[in-house]
C-alpha positions in Angstrom: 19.9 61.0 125.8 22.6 62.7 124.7 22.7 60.9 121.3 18.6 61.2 120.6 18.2 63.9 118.3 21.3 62.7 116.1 19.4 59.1 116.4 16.3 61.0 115.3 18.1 63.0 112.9 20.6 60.2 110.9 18.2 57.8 111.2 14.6 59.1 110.8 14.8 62.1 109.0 17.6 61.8 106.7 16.4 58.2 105.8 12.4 59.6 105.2 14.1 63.1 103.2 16.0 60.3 100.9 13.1 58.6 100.4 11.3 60.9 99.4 13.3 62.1 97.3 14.0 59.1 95.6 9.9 58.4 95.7 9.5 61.9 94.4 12.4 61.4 91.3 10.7 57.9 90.5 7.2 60.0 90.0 8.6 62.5 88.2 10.4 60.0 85.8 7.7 58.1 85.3 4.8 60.9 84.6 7.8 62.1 82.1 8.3 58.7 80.1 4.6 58.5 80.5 4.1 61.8 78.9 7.1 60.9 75.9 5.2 58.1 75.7 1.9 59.3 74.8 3.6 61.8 72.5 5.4 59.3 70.5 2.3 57.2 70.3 0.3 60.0 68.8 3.2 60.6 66.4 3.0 57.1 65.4 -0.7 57.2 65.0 -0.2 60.7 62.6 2.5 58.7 60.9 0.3 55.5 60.0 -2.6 57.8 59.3 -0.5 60.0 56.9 0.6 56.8 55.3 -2.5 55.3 55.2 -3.4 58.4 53.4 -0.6 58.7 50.8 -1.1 55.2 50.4 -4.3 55.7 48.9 -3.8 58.4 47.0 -0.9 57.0 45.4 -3.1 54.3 44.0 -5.6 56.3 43.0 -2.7 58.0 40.9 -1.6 54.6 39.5 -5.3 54.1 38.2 -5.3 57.5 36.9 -2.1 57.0 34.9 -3.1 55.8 31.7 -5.7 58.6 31.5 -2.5 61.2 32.0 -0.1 59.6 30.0 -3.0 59.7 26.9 -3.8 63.3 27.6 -0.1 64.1 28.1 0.2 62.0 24.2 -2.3 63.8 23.3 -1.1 67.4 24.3 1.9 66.5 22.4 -0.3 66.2 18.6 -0.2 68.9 16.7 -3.8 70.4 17.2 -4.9 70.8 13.5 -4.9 67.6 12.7 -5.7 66.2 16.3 -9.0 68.1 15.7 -9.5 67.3 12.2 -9.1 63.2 13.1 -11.7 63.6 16.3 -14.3 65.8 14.4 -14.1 63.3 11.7 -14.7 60.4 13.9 -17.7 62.6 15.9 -19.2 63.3 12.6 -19.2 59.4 11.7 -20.9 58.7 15.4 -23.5 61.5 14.2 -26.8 61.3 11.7 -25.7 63.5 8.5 -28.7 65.4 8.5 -28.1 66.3 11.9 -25.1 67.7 12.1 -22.4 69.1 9.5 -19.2 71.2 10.1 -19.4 74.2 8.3 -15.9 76.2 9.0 -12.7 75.4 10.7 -10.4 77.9 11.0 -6.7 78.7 13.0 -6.5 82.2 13.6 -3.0 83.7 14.5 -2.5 85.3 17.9 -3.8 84.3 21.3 -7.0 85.5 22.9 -8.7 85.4 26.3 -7.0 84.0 28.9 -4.3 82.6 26.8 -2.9 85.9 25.8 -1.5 86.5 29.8 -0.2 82.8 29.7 3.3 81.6 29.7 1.5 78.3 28.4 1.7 78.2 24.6 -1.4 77.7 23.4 -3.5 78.0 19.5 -6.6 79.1 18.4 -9.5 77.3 16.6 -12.8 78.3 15.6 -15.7 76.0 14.6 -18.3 76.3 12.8 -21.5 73.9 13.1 -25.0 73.3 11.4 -26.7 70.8 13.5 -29.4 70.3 15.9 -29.1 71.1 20.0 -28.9 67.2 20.6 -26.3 66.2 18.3 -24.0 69.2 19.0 -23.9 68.4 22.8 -23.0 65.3 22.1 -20.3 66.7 19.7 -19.7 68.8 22.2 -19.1 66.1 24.7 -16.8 63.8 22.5 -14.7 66.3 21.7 -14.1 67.8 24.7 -13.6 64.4 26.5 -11.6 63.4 23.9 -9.5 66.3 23.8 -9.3 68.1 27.4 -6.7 70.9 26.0 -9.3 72.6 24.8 -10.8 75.2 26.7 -14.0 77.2 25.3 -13.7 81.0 24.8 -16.9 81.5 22.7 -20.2 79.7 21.7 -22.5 81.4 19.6 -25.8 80.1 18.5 -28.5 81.2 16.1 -31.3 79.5 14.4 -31.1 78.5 10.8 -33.3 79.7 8.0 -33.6 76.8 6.6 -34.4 74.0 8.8 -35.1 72.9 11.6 -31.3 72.9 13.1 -28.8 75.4 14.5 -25.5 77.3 13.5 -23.0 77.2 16.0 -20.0 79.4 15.9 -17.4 77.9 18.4 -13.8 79.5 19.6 -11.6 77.2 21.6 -8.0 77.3 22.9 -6.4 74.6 22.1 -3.3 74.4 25.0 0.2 72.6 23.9 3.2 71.1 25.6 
């Protein structure tokens, strides 16, 4: 009798307290490499998602490449004659009766947005007799073929002597 409650104590409670504690720990431990777990795996899902996605775009670079390097070529030409050549070869393309180039000029200076730009840049102004149809497609060619150019003015007004336009174009030519 005398030795029951240190039998109960040393050898129930203590044992169930360790136990428990040792239960308890092993929960704990596992809900926390449960929890790292899940973390990592939705880092690893981000990653592969993220690569996925840079994989992708880096082709879609690699297809756009030649189109760069040939505007980047193109940048480089001096403008004057890079226009001349690509007017020339629109105004093959185009019916003579249709459409004729009337002016080309390179003023000095910088306007528009070019004139608070770091970028150096040119200035070229057009001059057209055509009809609508042929100058958009003018239009089209030699923006497409030339993307430096951005357009500061268009000015049309009907000619007196047929049944075609005159255009009156200002573009900024943009340079390496």
């Amino acid at each position: 009798m005398f030795y029951r409650q240190s039998i109960i104590v040393f050898g129930f409670v203590l044992p169930a307290v360790a136990c428990v504690v040792v239960v308890g720990g092993g929960i704990l431990l596992k809900s926390k490499a449960e929890t790292s777990f899940q973390e990592k795996q939705a880092l690893y899902k981000s990653s592969e998602q993220s690569k996925a996605g840079s994989q992708a775009i880096e082709k879609e670079i690699n297809q756009k490449r030649g189109f760069v390097e040939h505007w980047s070529a193109q940048m480089g030409r001096e403008t004057a004659n890079s226009i001349a050549s690509t007017l020339k070869e629109i105004s093959d393309k185009l019916p003579a009766k249709e459409f004729q180039q009337t002016a080309v000029e390179y003023p000095s200076g910088t306007a528009g947005i070019a004139g608070a730009s770091a970028q150096p840049s040119s200035q070229v102004r057009l001059a057209f007799r055509a009809t609508y149809r042929s100058m958009q497609r003018a239009f089209i060619e030699l923006e497409t073929q030339m993307p430096q150019l951005q357009l500061n003015d268009l000015k049309i007004d009907p000619s007196t002597s047929s049944n075609s336009m005159n255009f009156s174009v200002t573009y900024t030519a943009w340079q390496k």
